[in-house]
Structures are given as C-alpha cells and as structure tokens.
KOLLO-372425 format. One record per atom (N, C-alpha, C, O): residue number from 1; residue in three letters; atom name; x, y, z negated. Coordinates in steps of 0.1 Angstrom, whole numbers, plus 5000, padded with zeros to 4 digits. Atoms other than C-alpha are relative to their C-alpha. Example, Ala and Ser with C-alpha at 12.3 -4.5 7.8 and 13.67 -1.06 7.14 Angstrom:
<nodes>
<1; 'ALA'; 'N'; <5009; 4988; 5000>>
<1; 'ALA'; 'CA'; <5123; 4955; 4922>>
<1; 'ALA'; 'C'; <5009; 5012; 5000>>
<1; 'ALA'; 'O'; <5019; 5012; 4993>>
<2; 'SER'; 'N'; <4991; 4989; 5000>>
<2; 'SER'; 'CA'; <5137; 4989; 4929>>
<2; 'SER'; 'C'; <4992; 5011; 4992>>
<2; 'SER'; 'O'; <4997; 5022; 4991>>
</nodes>
This chain:
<nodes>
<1; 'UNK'; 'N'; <4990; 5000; 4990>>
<1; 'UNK'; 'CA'; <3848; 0724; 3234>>
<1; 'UNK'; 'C'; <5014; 4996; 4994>>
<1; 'UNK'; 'O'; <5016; 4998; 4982>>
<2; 'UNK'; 'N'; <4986; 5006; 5001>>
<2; 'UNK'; 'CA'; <3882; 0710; 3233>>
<2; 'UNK'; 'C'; <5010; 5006; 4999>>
<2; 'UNK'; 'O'; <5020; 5001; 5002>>
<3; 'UNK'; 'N'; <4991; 4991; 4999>>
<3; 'UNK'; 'CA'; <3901; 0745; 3226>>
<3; 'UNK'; 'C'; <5012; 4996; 4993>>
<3; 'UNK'; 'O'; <5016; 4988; 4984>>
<4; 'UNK'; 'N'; <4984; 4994; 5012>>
<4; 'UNK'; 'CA'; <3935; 0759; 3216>>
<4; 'UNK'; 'C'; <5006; 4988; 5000>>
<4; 'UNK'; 'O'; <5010; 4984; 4989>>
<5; 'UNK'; 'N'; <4987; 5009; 5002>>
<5; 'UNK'; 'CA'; <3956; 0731; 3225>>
<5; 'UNK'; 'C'; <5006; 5002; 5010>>
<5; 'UNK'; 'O'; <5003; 5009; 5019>>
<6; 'UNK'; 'N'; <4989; 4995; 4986>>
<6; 'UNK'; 'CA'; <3987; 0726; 3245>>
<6; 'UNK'; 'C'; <5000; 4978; 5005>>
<6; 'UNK'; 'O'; <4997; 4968; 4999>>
<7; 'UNK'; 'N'; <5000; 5012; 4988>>
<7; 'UNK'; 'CA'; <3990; 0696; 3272>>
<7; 'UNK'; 'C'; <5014; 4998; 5000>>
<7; 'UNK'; 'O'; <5020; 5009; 5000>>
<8; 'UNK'; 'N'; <4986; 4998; 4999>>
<8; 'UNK'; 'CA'; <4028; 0682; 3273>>
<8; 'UNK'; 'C'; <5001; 4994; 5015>>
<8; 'UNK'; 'O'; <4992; 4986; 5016>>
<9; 'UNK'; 'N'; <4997; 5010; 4987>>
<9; 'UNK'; 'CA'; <4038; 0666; 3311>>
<9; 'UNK'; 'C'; <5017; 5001; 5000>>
<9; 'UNK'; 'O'; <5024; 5010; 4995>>
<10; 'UNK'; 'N'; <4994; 5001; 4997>>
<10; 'UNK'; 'CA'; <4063; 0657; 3320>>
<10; 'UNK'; 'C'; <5011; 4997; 5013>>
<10; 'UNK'; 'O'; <5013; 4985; 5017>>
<11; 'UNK'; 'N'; <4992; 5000; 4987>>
<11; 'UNK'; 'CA'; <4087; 0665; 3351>>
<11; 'UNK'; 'C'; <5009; 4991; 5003>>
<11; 'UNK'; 'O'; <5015; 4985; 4994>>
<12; 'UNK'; 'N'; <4991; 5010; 4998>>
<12; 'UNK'; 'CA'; <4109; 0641; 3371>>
<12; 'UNK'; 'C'; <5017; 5005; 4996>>
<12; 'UNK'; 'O'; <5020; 5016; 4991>>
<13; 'UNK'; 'N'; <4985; 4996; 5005>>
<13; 'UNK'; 'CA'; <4148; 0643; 3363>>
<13; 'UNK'; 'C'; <5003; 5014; 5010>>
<13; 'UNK'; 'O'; <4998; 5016; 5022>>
<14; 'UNK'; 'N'; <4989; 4987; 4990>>
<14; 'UNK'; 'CA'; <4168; 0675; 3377>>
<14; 'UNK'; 'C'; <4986; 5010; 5006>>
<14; 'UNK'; 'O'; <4990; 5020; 5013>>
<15; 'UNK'; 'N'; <5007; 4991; 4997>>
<15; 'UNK'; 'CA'; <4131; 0693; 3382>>
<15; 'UNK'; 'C'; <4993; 5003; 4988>>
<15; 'UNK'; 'O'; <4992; 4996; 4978>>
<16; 'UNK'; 'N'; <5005; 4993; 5015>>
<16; 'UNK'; 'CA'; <4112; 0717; 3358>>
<16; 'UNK'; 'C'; <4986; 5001; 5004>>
<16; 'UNK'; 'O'; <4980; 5007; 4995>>
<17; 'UNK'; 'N'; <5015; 5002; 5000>>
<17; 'UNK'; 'CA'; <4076; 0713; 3373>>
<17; 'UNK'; 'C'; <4997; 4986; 5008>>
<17; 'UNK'; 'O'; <5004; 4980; 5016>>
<18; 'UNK'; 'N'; <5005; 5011; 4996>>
<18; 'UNK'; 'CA'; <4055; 0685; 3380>>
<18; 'UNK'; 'C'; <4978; 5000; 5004>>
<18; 'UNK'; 'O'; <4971; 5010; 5003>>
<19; 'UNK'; 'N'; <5015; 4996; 4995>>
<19; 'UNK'; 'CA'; <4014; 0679; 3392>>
<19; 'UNK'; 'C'; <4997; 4995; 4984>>
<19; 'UNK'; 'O'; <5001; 4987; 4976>>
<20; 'UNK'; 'N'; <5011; 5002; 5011>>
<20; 'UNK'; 'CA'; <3990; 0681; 3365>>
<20; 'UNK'; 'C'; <4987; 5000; 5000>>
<20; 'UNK'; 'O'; <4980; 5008; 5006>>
<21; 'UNK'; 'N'; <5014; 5002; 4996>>
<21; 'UNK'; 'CA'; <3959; 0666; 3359>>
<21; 'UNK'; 'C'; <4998; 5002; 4985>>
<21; 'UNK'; 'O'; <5008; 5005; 4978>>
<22; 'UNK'; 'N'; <5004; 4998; 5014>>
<22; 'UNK'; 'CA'; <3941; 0669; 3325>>
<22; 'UNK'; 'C'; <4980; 4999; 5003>>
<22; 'UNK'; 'O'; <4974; 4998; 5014>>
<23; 'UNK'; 'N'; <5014; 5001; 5002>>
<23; 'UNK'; 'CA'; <3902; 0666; 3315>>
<23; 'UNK'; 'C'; <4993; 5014; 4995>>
<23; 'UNK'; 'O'; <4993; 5018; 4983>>
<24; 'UNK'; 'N'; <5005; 4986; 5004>>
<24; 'UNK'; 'CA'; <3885; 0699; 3315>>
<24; 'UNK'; 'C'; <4996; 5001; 4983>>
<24; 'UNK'; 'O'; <5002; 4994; 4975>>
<25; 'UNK'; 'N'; <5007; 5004; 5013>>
<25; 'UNK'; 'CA'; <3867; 0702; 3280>>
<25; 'UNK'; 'C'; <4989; 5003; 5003>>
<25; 'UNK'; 'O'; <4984; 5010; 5012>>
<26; 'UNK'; 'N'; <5022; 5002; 4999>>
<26; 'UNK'; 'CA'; <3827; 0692; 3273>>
<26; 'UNK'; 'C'; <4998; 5011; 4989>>
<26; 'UNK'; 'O'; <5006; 5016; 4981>>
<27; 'UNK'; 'N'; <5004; 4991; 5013>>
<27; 'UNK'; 'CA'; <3807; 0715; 3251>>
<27; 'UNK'; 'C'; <4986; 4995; 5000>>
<27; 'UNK'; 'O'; <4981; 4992; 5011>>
<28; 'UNK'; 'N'; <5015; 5002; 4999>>
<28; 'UNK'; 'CA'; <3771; 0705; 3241>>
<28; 'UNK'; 'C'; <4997; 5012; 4990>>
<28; 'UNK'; 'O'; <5003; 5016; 4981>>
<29; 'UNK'; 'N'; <5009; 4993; 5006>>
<29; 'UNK'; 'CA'; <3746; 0729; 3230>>
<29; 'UNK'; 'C'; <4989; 4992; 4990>>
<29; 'UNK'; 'O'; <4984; 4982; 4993>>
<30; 'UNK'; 'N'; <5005; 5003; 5013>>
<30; 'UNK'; 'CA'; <3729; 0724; 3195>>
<30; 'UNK'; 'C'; <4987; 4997; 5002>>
<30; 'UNK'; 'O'; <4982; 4988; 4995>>
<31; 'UNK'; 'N'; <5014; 4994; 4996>>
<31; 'UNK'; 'CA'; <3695; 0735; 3210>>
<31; 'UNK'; 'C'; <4995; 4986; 5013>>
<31; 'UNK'; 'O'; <4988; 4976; 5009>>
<32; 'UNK'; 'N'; <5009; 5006; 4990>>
<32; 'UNK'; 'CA'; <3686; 0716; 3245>>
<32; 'UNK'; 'C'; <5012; 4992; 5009>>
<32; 'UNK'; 'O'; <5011; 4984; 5019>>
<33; 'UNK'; 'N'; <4985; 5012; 4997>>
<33; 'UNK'; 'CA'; <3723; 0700; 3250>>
<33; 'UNK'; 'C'; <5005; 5005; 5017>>
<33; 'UNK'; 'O'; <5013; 4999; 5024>>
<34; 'UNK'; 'N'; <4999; 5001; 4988>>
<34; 'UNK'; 'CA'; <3722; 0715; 3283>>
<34; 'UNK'; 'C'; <5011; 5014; 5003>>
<34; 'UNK'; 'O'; <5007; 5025; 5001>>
<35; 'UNK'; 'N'; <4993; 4986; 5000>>
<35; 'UNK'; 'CA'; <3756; 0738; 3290>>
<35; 'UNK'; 'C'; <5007; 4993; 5012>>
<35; 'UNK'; 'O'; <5008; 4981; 5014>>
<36; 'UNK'; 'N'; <4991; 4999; 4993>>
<36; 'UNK'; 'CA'; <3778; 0747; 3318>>
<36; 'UNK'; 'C'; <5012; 5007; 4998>>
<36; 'UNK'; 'O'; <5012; 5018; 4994>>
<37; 'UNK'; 'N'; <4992; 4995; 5007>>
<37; 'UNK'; 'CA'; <3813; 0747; 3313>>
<37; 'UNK'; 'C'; <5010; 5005; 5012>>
<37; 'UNK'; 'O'; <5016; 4995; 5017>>
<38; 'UNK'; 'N'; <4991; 4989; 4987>>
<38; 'UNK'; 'CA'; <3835; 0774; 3342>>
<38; 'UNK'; 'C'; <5010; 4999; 4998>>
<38; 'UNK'; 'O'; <5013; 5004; 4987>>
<39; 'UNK'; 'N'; <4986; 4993; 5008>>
<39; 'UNK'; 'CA'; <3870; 0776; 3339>>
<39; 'UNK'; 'C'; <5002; 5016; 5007>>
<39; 'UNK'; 'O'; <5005; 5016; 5019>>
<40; 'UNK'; 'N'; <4993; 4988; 5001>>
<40; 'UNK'; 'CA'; <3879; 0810; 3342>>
<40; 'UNK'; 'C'; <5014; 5004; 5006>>
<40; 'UNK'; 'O'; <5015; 5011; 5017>>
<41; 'UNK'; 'N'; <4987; 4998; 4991>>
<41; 'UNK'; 'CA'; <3915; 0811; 3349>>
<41; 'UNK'; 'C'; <5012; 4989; 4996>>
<41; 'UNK'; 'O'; <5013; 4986; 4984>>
<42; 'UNK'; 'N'; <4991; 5004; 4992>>
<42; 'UNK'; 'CA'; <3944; 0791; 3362>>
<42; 'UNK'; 'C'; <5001; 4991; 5006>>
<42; 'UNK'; 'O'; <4992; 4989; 5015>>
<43; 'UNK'; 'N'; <4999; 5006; 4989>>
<43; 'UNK'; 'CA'; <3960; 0763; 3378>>
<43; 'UNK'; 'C'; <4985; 4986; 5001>>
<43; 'UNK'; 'O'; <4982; 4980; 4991>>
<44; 'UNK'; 'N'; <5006; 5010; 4994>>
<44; 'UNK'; 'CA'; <3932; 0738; 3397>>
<44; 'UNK'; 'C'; <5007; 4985; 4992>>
<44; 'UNK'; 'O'; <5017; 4985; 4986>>
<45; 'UNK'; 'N'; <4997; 5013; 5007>>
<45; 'UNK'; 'CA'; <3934; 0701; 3383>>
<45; 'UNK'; 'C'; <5011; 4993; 5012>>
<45; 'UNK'; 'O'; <5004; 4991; 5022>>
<46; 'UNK'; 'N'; <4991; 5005; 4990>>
<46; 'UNK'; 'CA'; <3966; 0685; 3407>>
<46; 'UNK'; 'C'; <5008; 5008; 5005>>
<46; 'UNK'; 'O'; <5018; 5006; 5011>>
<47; 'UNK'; 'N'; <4984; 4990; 4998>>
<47; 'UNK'; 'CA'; <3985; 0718; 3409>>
<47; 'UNK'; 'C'; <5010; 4994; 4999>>
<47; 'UNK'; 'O'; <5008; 4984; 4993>>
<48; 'UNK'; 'N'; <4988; 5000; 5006>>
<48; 'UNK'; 'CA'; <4018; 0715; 3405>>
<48; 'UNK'; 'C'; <5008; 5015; 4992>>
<48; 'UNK'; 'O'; <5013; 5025; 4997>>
<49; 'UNK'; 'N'; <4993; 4989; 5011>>
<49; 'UNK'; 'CA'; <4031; 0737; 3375>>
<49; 'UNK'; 'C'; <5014; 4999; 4993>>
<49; 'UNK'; 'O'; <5021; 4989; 4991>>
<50; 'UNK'; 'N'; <4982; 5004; 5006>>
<50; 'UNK'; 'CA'; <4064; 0748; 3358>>
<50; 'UNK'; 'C'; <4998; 5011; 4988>>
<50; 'UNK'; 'O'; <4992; 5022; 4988>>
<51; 'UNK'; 'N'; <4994; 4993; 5010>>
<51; 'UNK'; 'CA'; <4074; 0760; 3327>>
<51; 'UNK'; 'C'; <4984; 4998; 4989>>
<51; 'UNK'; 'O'; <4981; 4987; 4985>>
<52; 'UNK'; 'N'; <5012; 5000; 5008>>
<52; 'UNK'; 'CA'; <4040; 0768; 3306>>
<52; 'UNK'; 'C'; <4986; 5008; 5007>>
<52; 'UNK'; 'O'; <4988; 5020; 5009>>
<53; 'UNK'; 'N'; <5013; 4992; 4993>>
<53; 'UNK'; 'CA'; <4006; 0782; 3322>>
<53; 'UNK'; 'C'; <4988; 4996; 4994>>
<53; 'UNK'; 'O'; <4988; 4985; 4990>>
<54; 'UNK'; 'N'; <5013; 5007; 5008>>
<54; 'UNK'; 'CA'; <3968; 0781; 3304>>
<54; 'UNK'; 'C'; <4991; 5001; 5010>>
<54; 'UNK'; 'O'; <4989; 5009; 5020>>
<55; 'UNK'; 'N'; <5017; 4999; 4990>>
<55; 'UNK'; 'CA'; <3938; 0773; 3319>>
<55; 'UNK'; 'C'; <4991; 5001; 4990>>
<55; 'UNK'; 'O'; <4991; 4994; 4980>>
<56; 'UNK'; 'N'; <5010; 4998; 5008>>
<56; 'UNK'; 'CA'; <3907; 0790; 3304>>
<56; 'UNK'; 'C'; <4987; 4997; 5004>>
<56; 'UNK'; 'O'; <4983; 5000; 5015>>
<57; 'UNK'; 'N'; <5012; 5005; 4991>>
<57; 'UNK'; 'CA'; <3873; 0777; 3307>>
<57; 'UNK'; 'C'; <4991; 5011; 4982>>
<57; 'UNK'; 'O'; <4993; 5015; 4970>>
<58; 'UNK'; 'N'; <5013; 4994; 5011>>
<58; 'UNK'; 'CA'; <3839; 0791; 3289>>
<58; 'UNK'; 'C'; <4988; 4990; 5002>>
<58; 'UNK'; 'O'; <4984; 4984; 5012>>
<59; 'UNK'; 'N'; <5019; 5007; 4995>>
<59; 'UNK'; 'CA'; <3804; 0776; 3285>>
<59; 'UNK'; 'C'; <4990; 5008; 4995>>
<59; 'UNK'; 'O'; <4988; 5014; 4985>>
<60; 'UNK'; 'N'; <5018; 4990; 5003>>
<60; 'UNK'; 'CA'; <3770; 0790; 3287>>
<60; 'UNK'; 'C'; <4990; 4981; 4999>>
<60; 'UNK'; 'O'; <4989; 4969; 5003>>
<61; 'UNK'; 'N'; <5010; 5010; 5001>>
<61; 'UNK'; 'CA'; <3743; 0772; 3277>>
<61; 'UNK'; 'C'; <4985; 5005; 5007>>
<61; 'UNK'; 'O'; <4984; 5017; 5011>>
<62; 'UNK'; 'N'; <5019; 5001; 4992>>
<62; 'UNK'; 'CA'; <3702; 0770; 3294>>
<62; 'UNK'; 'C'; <4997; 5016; 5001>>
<62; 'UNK'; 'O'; <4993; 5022; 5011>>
<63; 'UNK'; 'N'; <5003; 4985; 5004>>
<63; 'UNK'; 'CA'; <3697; 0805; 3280>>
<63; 'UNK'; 'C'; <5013; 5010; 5005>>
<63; 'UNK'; 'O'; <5015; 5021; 5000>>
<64; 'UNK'; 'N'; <4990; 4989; 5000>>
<64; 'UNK'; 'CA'; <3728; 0822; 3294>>
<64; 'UNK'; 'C'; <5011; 5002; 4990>>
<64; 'UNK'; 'O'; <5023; 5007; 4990>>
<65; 'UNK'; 'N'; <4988; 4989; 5015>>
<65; 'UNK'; 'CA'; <3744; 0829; 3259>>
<65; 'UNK'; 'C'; <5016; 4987; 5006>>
<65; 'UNK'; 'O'; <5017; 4976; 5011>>
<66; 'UNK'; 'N'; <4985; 5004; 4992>>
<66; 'UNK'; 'CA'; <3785; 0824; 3267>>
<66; 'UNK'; 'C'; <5002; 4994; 4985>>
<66; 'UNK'; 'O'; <4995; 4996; 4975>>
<67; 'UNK'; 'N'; <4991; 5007; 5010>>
<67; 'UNK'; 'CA'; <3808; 0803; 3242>>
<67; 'UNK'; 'C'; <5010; 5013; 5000>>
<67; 'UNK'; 'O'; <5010; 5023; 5007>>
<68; 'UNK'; 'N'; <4989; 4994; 4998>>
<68; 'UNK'; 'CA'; <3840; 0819; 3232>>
<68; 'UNK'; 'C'; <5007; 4991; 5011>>
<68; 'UNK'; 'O'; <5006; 4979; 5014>>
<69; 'UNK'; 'N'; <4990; 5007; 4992>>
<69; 'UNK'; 'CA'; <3866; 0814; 3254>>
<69; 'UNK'; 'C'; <5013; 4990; 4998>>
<69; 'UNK'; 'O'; <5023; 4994; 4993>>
<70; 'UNK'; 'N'; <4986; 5011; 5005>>
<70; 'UNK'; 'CA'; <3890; 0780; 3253>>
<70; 'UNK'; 'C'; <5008; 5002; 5010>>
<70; 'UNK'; 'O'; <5007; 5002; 5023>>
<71; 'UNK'; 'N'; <4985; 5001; 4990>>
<71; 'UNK'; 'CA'; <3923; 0782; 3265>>
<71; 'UNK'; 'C'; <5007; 4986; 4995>>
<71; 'UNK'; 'O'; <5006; 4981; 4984>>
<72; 'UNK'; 'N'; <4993; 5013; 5006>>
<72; 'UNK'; 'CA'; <3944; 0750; 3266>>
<72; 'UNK'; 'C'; <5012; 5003; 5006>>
<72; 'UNK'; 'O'; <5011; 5005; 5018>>
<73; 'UNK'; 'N'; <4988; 4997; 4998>>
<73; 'UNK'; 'CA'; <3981; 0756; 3269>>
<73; 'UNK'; 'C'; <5006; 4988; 5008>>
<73; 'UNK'; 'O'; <5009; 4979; 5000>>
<74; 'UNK'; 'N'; <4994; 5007; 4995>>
<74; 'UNK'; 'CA'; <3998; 0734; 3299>>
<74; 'UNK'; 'C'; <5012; 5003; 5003>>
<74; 'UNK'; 'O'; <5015; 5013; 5008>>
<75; 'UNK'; 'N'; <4986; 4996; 5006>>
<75; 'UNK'; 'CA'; <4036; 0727; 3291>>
<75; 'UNK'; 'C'; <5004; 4989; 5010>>
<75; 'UNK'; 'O'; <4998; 4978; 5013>>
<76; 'UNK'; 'N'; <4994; 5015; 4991>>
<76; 'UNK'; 'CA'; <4060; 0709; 3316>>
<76; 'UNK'; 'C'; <5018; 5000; 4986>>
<76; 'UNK'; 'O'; <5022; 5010; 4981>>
<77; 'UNK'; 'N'; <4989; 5009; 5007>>
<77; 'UNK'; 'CA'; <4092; 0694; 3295>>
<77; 'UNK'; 'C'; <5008; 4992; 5015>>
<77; 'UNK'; 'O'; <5003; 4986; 5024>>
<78; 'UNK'; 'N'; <4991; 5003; 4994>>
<78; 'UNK'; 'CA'; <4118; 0685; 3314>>
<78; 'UNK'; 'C'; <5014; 4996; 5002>>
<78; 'UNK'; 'O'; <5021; 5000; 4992>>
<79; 'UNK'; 'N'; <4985; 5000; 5006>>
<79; 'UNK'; 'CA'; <4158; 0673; 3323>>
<79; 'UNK'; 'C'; <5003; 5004; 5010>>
<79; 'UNK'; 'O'; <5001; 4999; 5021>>
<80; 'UNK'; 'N'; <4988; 4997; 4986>>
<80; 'UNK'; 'CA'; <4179; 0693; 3345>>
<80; 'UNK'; 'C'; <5013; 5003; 4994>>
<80; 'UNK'; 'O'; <5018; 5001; 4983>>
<81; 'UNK'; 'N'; <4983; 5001; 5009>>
<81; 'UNK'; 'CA'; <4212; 0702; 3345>>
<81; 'UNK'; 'C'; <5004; 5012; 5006>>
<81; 'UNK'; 'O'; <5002; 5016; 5018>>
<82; 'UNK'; 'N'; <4992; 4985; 4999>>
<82; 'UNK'; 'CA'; <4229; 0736; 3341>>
<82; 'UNK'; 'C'; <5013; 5000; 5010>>
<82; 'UNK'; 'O'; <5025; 5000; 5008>>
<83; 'UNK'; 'N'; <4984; 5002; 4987>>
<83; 'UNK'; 'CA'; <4251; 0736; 3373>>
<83; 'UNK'; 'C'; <5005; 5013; 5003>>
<83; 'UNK'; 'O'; <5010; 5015; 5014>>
<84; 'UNK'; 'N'; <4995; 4985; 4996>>
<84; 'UNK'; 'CA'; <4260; 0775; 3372>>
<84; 'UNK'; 'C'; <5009; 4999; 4991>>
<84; 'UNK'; 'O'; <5019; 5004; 4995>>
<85; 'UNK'; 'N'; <4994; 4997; 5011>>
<85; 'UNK'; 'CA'; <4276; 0772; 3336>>
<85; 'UNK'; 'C'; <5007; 4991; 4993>>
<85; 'UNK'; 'O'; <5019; 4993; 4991>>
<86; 'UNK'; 'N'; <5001; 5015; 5006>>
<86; 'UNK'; 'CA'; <4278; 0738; 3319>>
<86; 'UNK'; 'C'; <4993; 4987; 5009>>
<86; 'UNK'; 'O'; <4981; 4984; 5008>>
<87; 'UNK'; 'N'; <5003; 5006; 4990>>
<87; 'UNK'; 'CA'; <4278; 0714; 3348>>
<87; 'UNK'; 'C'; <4994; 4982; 4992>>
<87; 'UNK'; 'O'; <4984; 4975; 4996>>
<88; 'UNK'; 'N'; <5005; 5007; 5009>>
<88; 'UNK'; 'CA'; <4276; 0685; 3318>>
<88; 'UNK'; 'C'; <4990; 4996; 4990>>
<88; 'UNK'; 'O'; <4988; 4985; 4985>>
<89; 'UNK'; 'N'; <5007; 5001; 5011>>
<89; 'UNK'; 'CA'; <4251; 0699; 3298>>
<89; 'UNK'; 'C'; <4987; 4996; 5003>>
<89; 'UNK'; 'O'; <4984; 5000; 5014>>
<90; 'UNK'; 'N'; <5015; 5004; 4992>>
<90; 'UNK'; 'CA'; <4213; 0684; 3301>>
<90; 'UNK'; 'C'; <4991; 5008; 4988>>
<90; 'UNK'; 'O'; <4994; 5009; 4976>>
<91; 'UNK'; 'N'; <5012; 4991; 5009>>
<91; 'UNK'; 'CA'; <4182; 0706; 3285>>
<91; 'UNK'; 'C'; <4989; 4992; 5000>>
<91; 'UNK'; 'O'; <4986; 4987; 5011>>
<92; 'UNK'; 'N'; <5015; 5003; 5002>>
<92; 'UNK'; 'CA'; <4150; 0693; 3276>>
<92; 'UNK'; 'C'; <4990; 5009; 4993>>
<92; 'UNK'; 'O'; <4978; 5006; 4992>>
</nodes>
C-alpha cells in the first residue's frame, strides 16, 4: 500500500480549504493477489478540507488477515491575508 505520506493541494487565493480528490492505495497479497482495501477513517474523495486531516485505509486479504494500517496525511497550502492584524501580510 501506498502509506505514510502527505498529499499537498492547493486552495484558491484568500481561502484555506479546497476539494480533494486523491487515489486510494492498492495492496496486493503475496499468496492469491486477492485483497480488499477499506478506508477506515476520514474525509470521502471530493470533500472539501482545510488545514491538514488523514485518511486511513487497511487491507485484508482472501483469508481475512488485516494489513497494518496506512494513513496518508492530506495538507491544504494556501494564500490569505491577515485582515485582523497585518492587513499587508500574505501566509502560505
């Protein structure tokens, strides 16, 4: 499986989340190649996310036995602008 990484997207100007799509991860089994792979937990593929959130998936193979579990870290990057404090300043 395709674990332990982070996803970067990118938000439109002056917002800090945007929709995210990504490719689940494959896993093949050594034995009969045949696994199903669940995510577990968070946002659906086309959410729209902010800041950083992971989606965790697992796979079982023919026999039941589980994988460990992959997490892949989804990151929004973004430009807004500090209008409470520094009306000039832009963050990314």
């Amino acid at each position: 499986m395709g674990c332990d990484q982070t996803l970067t997207f990118t938000a439109d100007y002056k917002l800090r989340s945007t929709t995210a799509t990504w490719s689940p991860p494959r896993a093949v089994d050594n034995v009969n190649g045949v696994v199903n792979v669940t995510k577990l937990s968070g946002p659906e593929q086309g959410d729209i996310i902010e800041d950083e959130v992971d989606a965790t998936y697992q796979a079982t193979d023919k026999s039941g036995n589980p994988s460990d579990v992959c997490s892949i870290k989804l990151k929004v990057n973004g430009k807004y602008i500090d209008t409470f404090n520094r009306p000039n300043v832009y963050y990314q």
